[in-house]
N, C-alpha and C positions, 0 to 999 in steps of 0.2 A: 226864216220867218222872224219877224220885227217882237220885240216883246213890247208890252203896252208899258206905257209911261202914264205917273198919275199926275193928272194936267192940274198946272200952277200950284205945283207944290214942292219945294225945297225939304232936302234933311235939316237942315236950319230950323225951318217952321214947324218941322215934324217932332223935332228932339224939343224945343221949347215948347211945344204943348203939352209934350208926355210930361217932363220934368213940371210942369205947372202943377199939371192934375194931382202928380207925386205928393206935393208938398202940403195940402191941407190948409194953408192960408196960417194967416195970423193963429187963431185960434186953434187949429190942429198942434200949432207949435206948443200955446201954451199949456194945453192939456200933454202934452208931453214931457211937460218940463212939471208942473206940480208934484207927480209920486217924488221926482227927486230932491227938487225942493225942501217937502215935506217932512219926508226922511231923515236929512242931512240936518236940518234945523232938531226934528224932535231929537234926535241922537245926542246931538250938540248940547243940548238944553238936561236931557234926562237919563243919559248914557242906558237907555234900555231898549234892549234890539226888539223885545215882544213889542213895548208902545210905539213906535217906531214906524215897524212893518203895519200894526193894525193903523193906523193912522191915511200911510201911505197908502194903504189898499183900499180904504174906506173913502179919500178921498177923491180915487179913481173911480171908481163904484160910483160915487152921487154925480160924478162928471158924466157918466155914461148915463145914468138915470136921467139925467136931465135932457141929453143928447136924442132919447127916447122919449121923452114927454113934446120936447120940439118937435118932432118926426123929421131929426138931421140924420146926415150919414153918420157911424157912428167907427164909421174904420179905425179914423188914428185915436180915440179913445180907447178901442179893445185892444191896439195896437200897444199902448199902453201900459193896459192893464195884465196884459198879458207877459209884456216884459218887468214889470214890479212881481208877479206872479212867480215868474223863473227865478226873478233876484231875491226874492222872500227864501224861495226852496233851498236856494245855495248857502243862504245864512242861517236857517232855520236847524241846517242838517250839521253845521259846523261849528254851530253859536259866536261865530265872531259876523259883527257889523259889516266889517271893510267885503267880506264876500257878496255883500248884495251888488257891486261893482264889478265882482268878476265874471259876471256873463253877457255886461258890456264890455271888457275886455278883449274876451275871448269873441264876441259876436264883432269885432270891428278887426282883430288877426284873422280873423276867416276869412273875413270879406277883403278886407284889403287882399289877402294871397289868392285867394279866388278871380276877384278882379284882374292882376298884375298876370295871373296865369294866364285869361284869356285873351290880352294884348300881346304877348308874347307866343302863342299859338295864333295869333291873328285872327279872332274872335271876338274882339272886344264887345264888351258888355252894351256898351252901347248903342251897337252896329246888331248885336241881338234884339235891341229895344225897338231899333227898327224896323229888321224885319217883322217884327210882332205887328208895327201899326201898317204895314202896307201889306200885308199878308205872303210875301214872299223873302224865307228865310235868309237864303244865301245870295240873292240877288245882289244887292249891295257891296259887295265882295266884290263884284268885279271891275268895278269905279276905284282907281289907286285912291283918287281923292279921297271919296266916299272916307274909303279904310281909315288913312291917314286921321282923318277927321273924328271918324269913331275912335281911333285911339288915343286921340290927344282929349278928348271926353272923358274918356275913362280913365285916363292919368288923373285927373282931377276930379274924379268919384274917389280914388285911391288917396289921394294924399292927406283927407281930411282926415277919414279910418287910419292910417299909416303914423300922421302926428296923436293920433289919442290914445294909442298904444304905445309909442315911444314917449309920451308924458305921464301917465298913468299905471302903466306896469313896473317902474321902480316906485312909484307912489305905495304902489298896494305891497311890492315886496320888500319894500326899504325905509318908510316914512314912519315916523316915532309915533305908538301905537297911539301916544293920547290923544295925535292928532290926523290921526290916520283918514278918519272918517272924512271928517271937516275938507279937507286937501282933496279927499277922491269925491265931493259932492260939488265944490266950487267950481274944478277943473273940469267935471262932468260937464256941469251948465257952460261955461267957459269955451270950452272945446266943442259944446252940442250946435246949438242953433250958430251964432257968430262964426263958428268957423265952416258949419255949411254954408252961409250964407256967402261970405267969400269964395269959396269952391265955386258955389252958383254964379255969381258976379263976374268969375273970369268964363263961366261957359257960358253966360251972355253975351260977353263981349267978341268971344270967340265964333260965338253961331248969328251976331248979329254983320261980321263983317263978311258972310260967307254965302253965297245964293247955290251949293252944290245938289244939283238934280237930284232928284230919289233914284230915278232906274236911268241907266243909258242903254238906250238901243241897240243888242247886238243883232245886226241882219245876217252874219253867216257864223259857222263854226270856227273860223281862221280870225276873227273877229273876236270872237271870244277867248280864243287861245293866248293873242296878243295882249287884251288887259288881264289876263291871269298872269302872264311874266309878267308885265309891268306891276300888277299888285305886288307881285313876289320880289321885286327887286327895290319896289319902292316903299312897301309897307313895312 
């Protein structure tokens, strides 16, 4: 029996609209970027980790207030808030500044090894993201392309996470304390939106030169068997 195919629609089309929705637009980015901003500057200015953190929390708070007074969604705000939230705790508990950084650290070796794991079991995160929007998990899997394609995606989720930990983890454990702060707040911004934004750039360009199907058709079992070696020898 034929499996059904979703008519006039590419993983191409499919991956650039997930990835659109992801990103919040303009505005989601800058309310992402103010706690740090904020931080990094009062630090800079008043070397006091309490002003600092209240500041930075305070001015996620009136972002989200306002996001509510609008009736917007208010995702990457709490998104936000919630990560200045965990990065308060980390510094809060250990009294040095440069800790409010290390659960971007750590949140971007996760993910990067997380990521890398599921290309290399042939899972890619991607190829997950699609079965989510077509409603059949493992379908995709059997298209070598498909595969192929989700993993060359997810190399390029991986390598933003990948560079901000290989630039910022001697920062936090090796950078001269006076200036420690300053170095882990610039390279945050630096490394945050501009180098997703590149990552994003080449999976545009990648999904824009590419029309591969969402599901192909398998009509018998012998049919299926066939693109599982070929995924297996080709993915």
């Amino acid at each position: 029996m034929s499996q059904p195919t979703v008519s006039a629609e590419t993983v191409e089309h499919l991956i650039r609209s997930r990835l659109s929705a992801a990103l919040g637009g303009r505005r989601g980015v800058v309310e992402g970027a103010v706690p740090t901003i904020a931080f990094t500057l009062t630090y800079v200015i008043f070397h006091n980790l309490r002003t600092s953190l209240t500041i930075s929390i305070g001015l996620a708070v009136v972002l989200l207030l306002v996001r509510i007074v609008q009736r917007q969604p208010v995702q990457f705000v709490v998104n936000s808030l919630i990560g200045i939230g965990i990065a308060a705790v980390f510094a809060a508990r250990s009294g040095k500044a440069e800790d409010v950084f290390l659960p971007g650290i750590i949140y971007n070796s996760v993910y990067a090894g997380a990521m890398t794991l599921s290309i290399l079991v042939r899972w890619p995160v991607v190829g997950l993201m699609l079965g989510s929007v077509t409603g059949d998990i493992t379908s995709w899997r059997r298209d070598p392309a498909v595969l192929r394609l989700c993993s060359r995606l997810t190399w390029l989720l991986v390598a933003p996470c990948a560079i901000r930990v290989a630039v910022q983890l001697p920062l936090y454990l090796f950078a001269d304390e006076k200036h420690k702060v300053a170095w882990l707040g610039a390279t945050k911004l630096a490394l945050g939106w501009p180098l997703q934004v590149a990552a994003l750039s080449l999976m545009a360009l990648l999904l824009a030169r590419g029309h591969t199907p969402v599901q192909v058709p398998v009509d018998t079992p012998e049919e299926a068997a066939r693109l599982e070696a070929e995924a297996a020898r080709e993915g």
